[in-house]
C-alpha positions in Angstrom: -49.8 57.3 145.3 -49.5 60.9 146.8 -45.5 62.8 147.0 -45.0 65.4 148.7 -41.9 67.6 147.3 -40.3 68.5 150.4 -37.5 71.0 148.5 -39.8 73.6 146.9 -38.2 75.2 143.4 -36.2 71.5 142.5 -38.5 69.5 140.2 -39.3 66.0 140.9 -37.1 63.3 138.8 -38.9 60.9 136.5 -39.5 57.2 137.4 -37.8 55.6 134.8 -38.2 51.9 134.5 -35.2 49.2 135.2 -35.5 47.9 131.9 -34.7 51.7 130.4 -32.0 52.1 133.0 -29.9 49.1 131.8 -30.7 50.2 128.1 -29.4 53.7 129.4 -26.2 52.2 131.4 -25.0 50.3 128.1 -25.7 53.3 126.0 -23.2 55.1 128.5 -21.1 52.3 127.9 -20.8 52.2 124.4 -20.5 55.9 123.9 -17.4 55.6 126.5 -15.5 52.6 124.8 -14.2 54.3 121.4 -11.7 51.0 121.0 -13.2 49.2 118.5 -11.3 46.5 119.4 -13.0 46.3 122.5 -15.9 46.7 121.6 -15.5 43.8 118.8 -14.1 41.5 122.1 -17.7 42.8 123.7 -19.5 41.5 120.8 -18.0 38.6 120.4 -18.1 37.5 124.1 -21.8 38.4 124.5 -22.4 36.1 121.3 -20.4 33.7 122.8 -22.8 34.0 126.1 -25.6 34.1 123.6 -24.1 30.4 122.4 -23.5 29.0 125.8 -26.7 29.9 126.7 -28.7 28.7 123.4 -26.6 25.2 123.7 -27.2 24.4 127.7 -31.6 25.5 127.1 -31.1 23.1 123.7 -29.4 19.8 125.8 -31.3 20.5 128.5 -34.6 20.2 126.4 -32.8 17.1 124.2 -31.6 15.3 128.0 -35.5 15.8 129.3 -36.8 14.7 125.9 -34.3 11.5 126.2 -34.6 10.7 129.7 -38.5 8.3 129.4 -36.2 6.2 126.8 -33.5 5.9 129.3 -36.0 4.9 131.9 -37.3 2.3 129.3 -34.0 0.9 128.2 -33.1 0.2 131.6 -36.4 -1.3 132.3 -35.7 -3.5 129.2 -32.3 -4.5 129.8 -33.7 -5.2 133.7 -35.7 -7.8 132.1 -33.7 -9.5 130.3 -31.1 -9.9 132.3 -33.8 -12.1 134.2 -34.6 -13.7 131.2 -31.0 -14.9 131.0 -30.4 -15.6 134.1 -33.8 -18.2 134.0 -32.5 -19.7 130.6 -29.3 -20.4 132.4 -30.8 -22.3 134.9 -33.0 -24.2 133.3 -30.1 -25.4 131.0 -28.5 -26.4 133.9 -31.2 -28.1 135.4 -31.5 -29.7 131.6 -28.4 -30.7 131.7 -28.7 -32.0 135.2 -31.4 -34.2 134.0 -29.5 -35.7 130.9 -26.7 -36.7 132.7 -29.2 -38.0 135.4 -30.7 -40.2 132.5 -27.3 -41.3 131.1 -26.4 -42.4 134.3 -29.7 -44.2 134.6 -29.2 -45.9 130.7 -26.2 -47.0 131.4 -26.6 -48.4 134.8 -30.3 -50.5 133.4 -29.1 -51.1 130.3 -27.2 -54.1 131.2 -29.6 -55.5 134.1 -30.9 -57.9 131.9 -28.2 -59.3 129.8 -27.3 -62.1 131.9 -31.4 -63.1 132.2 -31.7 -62.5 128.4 -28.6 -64.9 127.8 -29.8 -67.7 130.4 -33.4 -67.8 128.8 -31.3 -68.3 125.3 -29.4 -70.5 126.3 -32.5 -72.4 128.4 -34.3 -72.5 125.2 -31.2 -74.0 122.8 -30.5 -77.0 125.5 -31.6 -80.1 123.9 -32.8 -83.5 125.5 -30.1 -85.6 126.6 -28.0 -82.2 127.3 -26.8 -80.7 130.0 -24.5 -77.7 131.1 -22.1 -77.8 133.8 -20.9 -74.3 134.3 -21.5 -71.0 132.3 -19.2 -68.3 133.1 -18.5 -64.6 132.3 -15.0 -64.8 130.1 -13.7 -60.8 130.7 -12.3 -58.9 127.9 -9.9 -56.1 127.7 -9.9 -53.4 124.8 -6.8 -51.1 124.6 -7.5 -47.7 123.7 -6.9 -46.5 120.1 -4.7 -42.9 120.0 -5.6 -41.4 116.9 -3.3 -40.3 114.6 -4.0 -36.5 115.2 -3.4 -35.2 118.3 -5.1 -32.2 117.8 -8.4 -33.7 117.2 -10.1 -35.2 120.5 -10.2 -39.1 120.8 -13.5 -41.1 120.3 -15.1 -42.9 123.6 -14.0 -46.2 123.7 -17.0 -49.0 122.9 -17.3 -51.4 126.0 -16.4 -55.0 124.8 -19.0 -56.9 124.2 -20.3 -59.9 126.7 -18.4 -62.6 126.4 -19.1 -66.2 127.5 -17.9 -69.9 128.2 -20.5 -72.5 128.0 -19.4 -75.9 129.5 -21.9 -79.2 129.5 -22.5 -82.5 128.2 -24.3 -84.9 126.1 -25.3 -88.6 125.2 -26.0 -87.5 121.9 -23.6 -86.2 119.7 -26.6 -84.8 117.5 -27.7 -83.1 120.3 -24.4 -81.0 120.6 -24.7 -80.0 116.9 -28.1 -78.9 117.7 -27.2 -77.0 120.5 -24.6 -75.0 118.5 -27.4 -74.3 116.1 -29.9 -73.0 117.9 -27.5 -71.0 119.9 -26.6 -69.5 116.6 -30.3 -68.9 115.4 -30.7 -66.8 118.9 -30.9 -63.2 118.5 -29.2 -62.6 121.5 -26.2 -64.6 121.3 -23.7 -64.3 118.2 -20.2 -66.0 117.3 -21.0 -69.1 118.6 -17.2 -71.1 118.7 -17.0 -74.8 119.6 -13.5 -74.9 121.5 -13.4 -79.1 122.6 -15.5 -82.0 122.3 -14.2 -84.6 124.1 -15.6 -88.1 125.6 -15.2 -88.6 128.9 -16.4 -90.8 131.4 -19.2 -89.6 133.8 -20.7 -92.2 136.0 -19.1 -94.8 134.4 -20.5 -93.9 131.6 -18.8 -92.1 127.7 -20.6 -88.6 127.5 -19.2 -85.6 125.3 -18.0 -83.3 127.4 -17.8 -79.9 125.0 -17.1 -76.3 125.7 -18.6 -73.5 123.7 -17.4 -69.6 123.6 -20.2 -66.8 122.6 -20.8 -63.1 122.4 -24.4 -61.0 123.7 -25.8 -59.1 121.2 -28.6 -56.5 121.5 -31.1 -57.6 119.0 -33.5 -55.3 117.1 -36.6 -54.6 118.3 -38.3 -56.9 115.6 -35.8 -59.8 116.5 -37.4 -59.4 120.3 -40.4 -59.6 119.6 -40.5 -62.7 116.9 -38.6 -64.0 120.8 -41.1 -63.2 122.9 -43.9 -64.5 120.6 -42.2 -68.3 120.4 -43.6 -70.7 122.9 -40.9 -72.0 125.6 -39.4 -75.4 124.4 -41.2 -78.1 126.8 -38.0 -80.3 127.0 -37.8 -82.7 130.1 -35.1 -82.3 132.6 -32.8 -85.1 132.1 -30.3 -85.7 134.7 -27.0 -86.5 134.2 -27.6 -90.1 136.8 -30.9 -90.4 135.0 -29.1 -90.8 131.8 -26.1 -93.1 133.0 -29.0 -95.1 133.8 -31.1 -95.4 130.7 -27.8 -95.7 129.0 -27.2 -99.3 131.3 -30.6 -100.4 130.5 
């Protein structure tokens, strides 16, 4: 680059750099301040810069460092808070389902009682033997309040199926027989003779008797030595039919 000095007998001033003009300027400055005071407050406010400085290149290097785990812990905590939300509805529908079933258990667990004690009590009726009337004898448990209060109360067992059995017979045998076979069914229990009285049906003496039983579920074993016993092939005697061969 050419320069042309424009005031002959001045001589040109030096290009001095910016970095030697600052070193220059605080050169100046120091000579100037002669407090040492102040110039300990200089020193301790450009450390303090210094420290600032150092502390907000150091976090901003630790936040950059830290900020992929961030990005991953969110990520993480994204997915399982889908996770939980899934496991809590499939519990619900779980639980949906159980109480689905209970309510189907307890609604088909008693369909075939009444079948179960008519085929029993089919089976038990001897020759000469008739029923009249079998009826459903209702029971009523009260609830039991427990002793603690604190503690909650157990479900209360339904009763079990109670029955009245009322028929007649020529053969006094064949009421005897009747209460044992009722007994030996695995279906019926507490077989209880209430009457046995003779009365007079088509002007002729019968036994007219009433009997009281309970339905039990049997084991599994129990049902299946039932199912695996032929039917008894006794022939239906009629109550006129009887009265009859009784006259003859």
């Amino acid at each position: 680059m050419i320069t042309i000095n424009l005031k002959p007998g001045t001589k040109r001033a030096k290009s001095t750099s910016s970095v030697s003009g600052v070193l220059t300027r605080l050169k100046g400055a120091g000579e100037k301040i002669k407090d040492p005071y102040r110039l300990g407050a200089l020193i301790l406010s450009l450390a303090w810069l210094g420290f600032v400085a150092f502390g907000q290149i150091s976090t901003s290097a630790e936040l950059a460092s830290l900020q992929p785990k961030l990005d991953q812990a969110r990520a993480e905590n994204h997915r399982f808070r889908a996770f939980l939300g899934e496991k809590k509805r499939l519990e619900s529908v779980r639980d949906s389902i159980q109480a689905q079933i209970t309510t189907i258990k307890n609604v088909d667990g008693d369909r075939y009682v009444w079948p179960h004690i008519l085929d029993e009590i089919a089976r038990a009726v001897p020759p000469f033997t008739w029923l009249t009337d079998v009826q459903f004898v209702a029971q009523v448990v009260a609830p039991v309040t427990p002793a603690d209060t604190t503690k909650p109360a157990r479900p209360v067992e339904a009763p079990p199926v109670a029955l009245m059995i009322n028929g007649r017979t020529v053969d006094i045998q064949g009421y005897t027989r009747l209460l044992r076979q009722l007994e030996d069914s695995p279906w019926i229990k507490d077989v209880t003779a209430i009457s046995a009285n003779t009365v007079i049906d088509h002007n002729k003496a019968v036994t007219a008797f009433v009997l009281k039983a309970n339905y039990q579920k049997p084991s599994l074993a129990a049902t299946h030595a039932v199912e695996s016993e032929p039917a008894p092939n006794h022939p239906v005697v009629r109550p006129a039919a009887v009265a009859q061969a009784r006259g003859n």
